[in-house]
DOLUM-458187 format. One record per residue (C-alpha): chain; residue number from 0; x, y, z. Coordinates in nm, 4 decimals. Layout:
REM DOLUM-458187
SITE unit pos     east    north       up
SITE    A NUM        X        Y        Z
...
This chain:
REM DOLUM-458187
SITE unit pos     east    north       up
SITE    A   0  -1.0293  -9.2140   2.8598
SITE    A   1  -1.3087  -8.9464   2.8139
SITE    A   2  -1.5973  -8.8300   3.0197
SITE    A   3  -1.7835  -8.5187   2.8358
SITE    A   4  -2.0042  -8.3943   3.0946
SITE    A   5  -2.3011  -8.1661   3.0619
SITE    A   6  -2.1405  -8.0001   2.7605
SITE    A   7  -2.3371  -7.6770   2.5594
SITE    A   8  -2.3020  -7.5295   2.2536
SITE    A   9  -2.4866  -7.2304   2.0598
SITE    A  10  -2.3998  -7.0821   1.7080
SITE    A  11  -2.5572  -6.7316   1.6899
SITE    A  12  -2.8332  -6.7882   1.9558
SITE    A  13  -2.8971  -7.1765   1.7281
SITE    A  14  -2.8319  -7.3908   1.9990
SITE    A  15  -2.6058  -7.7210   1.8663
SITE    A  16  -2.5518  -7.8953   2.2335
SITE    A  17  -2.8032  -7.8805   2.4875
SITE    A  18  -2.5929  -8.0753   2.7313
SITE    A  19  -2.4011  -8.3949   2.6064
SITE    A  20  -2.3335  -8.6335   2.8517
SITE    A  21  -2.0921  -8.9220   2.7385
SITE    A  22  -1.8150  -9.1445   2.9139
SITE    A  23  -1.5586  -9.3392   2.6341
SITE    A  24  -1.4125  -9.6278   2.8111
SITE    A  25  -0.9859  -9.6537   2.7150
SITE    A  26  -1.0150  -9.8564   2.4001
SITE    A  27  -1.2973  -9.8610   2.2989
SITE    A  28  -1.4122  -9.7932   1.9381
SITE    A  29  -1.7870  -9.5846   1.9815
SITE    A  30  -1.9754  -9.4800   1.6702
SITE    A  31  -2.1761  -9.1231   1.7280
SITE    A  32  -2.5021  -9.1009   1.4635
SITE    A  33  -2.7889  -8.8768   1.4168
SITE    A  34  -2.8688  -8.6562   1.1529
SITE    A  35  -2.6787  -8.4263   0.9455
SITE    A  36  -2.6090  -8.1204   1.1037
SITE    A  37  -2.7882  -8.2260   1.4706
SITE    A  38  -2.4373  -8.1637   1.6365
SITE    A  39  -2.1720  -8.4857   1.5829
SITE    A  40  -1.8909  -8.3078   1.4390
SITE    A  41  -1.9270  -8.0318   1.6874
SITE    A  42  -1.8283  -8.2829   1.9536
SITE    A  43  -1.5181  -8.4110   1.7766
SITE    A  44  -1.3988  -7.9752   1.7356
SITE    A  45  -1.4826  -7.9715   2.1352
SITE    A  46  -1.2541  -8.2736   2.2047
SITE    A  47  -0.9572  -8.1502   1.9489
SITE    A  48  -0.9950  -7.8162   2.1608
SITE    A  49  -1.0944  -7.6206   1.7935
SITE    A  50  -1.4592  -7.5580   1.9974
SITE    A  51  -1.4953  -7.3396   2.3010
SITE    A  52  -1.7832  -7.4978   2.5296
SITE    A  53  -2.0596  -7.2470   2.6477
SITE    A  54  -2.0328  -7.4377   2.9687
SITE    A  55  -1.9613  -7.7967   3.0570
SITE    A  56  -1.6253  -8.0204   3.1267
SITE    A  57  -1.4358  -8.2517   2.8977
SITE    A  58  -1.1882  -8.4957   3.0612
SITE    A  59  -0.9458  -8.6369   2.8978
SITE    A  60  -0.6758  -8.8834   3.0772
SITE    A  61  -0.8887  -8.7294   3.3787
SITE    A  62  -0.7531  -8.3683   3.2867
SITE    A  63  -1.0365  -8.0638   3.1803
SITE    A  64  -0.9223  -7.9535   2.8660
SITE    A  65  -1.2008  -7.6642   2.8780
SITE    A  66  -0.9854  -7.4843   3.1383
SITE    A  67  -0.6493  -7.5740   2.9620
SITE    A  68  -0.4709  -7.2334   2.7827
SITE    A  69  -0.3043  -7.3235   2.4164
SITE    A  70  -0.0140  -7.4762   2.5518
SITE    A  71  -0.2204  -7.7595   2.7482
SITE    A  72  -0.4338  -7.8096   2.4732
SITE    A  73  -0.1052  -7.8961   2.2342
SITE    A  74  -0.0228  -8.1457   2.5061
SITE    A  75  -0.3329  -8.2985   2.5194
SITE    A  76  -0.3542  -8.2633   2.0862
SITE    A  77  -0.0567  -8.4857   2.0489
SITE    A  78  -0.2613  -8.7915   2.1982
SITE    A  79  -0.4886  -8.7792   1.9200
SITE    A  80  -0.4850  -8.8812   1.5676
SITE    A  81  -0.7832  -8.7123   1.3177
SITE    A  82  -0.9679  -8.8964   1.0153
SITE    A  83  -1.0792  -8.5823   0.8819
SITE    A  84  -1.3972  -8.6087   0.6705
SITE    A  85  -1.1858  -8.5072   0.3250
SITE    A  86  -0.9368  -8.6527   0.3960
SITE    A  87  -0.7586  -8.3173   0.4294
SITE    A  88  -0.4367  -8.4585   0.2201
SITE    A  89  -0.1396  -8.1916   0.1572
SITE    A  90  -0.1644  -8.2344  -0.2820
SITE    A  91   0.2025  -8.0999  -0.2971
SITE    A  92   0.2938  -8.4074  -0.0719
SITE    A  93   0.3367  -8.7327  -0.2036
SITE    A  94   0.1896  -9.0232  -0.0189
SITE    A  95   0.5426  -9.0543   0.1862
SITE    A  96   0.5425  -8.7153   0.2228
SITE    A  97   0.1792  -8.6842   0.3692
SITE    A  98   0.2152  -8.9837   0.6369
SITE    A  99   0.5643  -8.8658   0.7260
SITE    A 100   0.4330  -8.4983   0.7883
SITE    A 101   0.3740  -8.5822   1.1180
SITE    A 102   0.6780  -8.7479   1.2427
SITE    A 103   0.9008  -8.4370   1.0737
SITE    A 104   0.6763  -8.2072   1.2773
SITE    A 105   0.6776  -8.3784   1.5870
SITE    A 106   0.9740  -8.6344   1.6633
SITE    A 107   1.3298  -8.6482   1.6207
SITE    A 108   1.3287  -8.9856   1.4683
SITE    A 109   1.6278  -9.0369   1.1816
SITE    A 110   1.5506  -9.0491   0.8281
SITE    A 111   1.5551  -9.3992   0.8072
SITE    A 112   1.3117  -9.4814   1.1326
SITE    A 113   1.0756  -9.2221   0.9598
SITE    A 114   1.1154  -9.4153   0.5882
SITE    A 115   1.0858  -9.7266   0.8068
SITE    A 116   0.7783  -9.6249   1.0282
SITE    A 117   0.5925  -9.5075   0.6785
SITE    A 118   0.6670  -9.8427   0.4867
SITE    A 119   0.4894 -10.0262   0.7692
SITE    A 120   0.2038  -9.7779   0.7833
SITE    A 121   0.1690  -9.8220   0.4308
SITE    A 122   0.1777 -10.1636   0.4571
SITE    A 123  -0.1150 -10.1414   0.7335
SITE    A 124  -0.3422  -9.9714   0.5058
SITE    A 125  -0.2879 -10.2227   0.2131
SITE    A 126  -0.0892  -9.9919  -0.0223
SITE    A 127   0.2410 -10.0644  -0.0012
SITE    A 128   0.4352  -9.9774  -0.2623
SITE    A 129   0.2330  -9.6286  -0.3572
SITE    A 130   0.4584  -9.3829  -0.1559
SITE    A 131   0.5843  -9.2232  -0.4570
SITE    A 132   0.2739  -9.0870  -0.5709
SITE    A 133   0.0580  -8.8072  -0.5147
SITE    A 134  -0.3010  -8.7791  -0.4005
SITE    A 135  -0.3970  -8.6797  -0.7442
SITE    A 136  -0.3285  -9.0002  -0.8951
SITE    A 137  -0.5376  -9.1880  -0.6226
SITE    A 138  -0.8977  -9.3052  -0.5841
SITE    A 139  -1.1193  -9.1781  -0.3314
SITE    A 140  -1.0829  -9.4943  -0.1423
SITE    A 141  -0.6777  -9.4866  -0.1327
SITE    A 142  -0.6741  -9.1149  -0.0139
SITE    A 143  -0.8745  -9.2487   0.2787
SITE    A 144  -0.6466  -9.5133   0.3716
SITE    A 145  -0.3511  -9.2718   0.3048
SITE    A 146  -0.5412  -9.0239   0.5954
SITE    A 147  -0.5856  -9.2935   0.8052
SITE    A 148  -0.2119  -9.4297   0.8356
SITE    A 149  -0.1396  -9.0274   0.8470
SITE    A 150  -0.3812  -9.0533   1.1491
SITE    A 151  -0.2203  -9.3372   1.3132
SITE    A 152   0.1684  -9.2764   1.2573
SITE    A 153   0.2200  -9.1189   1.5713
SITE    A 154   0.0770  -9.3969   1.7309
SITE    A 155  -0.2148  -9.1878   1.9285
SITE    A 156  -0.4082  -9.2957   2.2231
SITE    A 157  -0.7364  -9.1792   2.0485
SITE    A 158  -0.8413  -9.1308   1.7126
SITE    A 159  -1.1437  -8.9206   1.5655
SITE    A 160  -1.2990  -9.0343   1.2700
SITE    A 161  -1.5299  -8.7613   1.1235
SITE    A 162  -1.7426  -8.9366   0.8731
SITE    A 163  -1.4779  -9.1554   0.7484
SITE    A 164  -1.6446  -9.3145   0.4168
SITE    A 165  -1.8203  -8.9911   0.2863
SITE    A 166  -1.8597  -9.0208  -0.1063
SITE    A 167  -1.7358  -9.3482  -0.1362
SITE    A 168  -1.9285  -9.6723  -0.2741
SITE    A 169  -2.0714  -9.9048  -0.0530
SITE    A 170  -1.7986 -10.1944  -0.1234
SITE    A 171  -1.5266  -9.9116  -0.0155
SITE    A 172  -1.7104  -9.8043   0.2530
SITE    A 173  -1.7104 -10.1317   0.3988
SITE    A 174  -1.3210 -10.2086   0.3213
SITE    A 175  -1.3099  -9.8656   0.5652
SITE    A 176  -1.5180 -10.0095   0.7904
SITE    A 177  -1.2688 -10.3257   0.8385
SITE    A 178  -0.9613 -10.1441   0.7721
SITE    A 179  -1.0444  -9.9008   1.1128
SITE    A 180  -1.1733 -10.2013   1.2988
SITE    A 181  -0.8102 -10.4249   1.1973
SITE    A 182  -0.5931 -10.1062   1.3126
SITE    A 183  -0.7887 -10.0547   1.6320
SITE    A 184  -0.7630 -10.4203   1.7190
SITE    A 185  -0.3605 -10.3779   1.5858
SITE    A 186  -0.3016 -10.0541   1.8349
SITE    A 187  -0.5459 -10.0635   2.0714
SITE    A 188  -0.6826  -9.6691   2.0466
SITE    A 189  -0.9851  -9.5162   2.1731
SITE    A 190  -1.1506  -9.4773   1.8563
SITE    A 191  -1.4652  -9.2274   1.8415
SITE    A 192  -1.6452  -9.2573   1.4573
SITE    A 193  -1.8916  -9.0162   1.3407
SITE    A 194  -2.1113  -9.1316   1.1081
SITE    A 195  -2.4625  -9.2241   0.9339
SITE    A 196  -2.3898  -9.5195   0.7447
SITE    A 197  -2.5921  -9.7428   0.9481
SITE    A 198  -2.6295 -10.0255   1.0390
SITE    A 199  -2.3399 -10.1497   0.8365
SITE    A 200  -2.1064  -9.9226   1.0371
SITE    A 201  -2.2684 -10.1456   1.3673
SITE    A 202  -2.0360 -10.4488   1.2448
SITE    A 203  -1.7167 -10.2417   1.4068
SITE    A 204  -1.8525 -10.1025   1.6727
SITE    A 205  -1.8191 -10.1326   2.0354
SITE    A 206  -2.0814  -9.9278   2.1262
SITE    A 207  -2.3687  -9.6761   1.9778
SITE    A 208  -2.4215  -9.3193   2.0907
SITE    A 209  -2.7587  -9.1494   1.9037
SITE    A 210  -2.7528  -8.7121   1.9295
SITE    A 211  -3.0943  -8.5824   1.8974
SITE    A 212  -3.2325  -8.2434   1.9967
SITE    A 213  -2.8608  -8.1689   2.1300
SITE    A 214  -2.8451  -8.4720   2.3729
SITE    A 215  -2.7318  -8.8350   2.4005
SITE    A 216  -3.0592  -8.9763   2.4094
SITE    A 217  -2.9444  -9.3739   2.3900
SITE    A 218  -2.6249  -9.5309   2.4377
SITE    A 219  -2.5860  -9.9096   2.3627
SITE    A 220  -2.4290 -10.2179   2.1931
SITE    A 221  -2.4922 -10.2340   1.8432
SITE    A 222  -2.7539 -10.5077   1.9292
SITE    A 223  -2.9117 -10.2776   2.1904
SITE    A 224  -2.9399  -9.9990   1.9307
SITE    A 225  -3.0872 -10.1867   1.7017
SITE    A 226  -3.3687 -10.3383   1.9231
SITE    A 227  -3.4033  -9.9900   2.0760
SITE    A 228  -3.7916  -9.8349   2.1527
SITE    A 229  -3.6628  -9.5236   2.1181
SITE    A 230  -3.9004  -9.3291   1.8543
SITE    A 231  -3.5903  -9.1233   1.7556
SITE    A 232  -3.3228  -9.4284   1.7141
SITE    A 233  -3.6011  -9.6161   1.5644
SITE    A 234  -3.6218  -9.3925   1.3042
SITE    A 235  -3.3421  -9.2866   1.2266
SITE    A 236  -3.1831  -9.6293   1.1974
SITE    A 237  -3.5025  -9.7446   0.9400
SITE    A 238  -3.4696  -9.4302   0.7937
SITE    A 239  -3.8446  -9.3509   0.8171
SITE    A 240  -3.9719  -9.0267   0.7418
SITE    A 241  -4.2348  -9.0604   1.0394
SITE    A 242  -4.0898  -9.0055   1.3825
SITE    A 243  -3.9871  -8.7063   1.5860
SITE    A 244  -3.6421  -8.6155   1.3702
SITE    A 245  -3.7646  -8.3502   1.1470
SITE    A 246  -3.6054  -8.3688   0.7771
SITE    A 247  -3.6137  -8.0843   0.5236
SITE    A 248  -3.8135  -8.2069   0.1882
């Protein structure tokens, strides 16, 4: 579904990707860690097409979306479904309002297959019955649910997931955790997760990709990754402070 090959990326001469090699099988639900800032969500903003690559190819569906002009990328954009890290909810929007956005903006469906399409989504996400309100009145865990059936009414073939459970608890993080793992076993998507809540975001996962220094450095089943010898994935995983990922004190 997505081969990322030899992909780099500076920020005012910092460089961010120093050549990211990674193939996503179709369906499968990858987790991407490493440490804050060491270049996860800049791969998610290179597949979306917000991210010009310095150099290197992304295929998606076998097509290069760094040679494809707005047009082709819009194409390509309406395969995928974002969990963005706020949740990024519209506040003048009610809940209906928010997960119907993008069927208004994108399909011709009636009124009623919209209202219909929404009650299930709702219903997928455990809060049915809560499309009348607004995102004010919600907790931190039902926004995120409320992005995620926004992410998934469209019914994409992939879905990025940039640090889904930021902020919340761990018993809400984990209800997250199972709620993205039922829905990808419910649509079948390519689901790609950023994220450092390990290892309890391992339960869900498919497969483990670990960024450090700008590269893939291991790529594995969740049991591989956490058996790995590798001084960086070691670490990072244990959460030691001695190993070769630097952290600021």
């Amino acid at each position: 579904m997505i081969d990322i090959i030899d992909l780099h990326k500076s920020f005012d001469g910092q460089k961010v990707l120093n050549g990211i090699n990674l193939t996503i099988a179709e369906k499968e639900l990858i987790i991407i860690m490493g440490k804050s800032g060491g270049g996860k969500s800049v791969i998610i903003k290179h597949i979306m097409g917000l991210l010009k690559a310095d150099s290197g190819n992304i295929f998606i569906d076998k097509i290069d979306i760094t040679k494809l002009d707005v047009k082709g990328l819009d194409k390509i954009r309406d395969k995928l479904g974002v969990l963005f890290q706020g949740g990024a909810l519209f506040d003048s929007l009610t809940v209906f309002g928010n997960i119907a956005f993008p069927l208004r903006e994108k399909t011709k469906l009636s009124k009623q297959e919209i209202k219909e399409r929404v009650r299930q989504a709702l219903e997928d996400v455990g809060l049915k019955g809560v499309g009348s309100k607004y995102p004010a009145e919600l907790s931190g865990g039902m926004k995120k649910r409320v992005a995620l059936a926004r992410a998934l009414i469209t019914e994409p073939h992939i879905v990025l997931f940039d640090e889904p459970t930021t902020g919340l608890d761990p018993i809400i993080s984990n209800s997250i955790h199972r709620l993205i793992r039922a829905t990808h076993q419910k649509y079948g998507y390519t689901g790609i997760v950023i994220s450092h809540e390990v290892p309890e975001i391992f339960e869900i996962a498919d497969r483990v990709a670990m960024v450090f220094d700008g590269v893939i450095v291991e790529t594995g089943t969740p049991e591989e990754i956490k058996n790995s010898s590798n001084p960086a994935v070691r670490q990072f995983i244990t959460g030691s402070l001695e190993g070769p990922i630097e952290f600021l004190s």
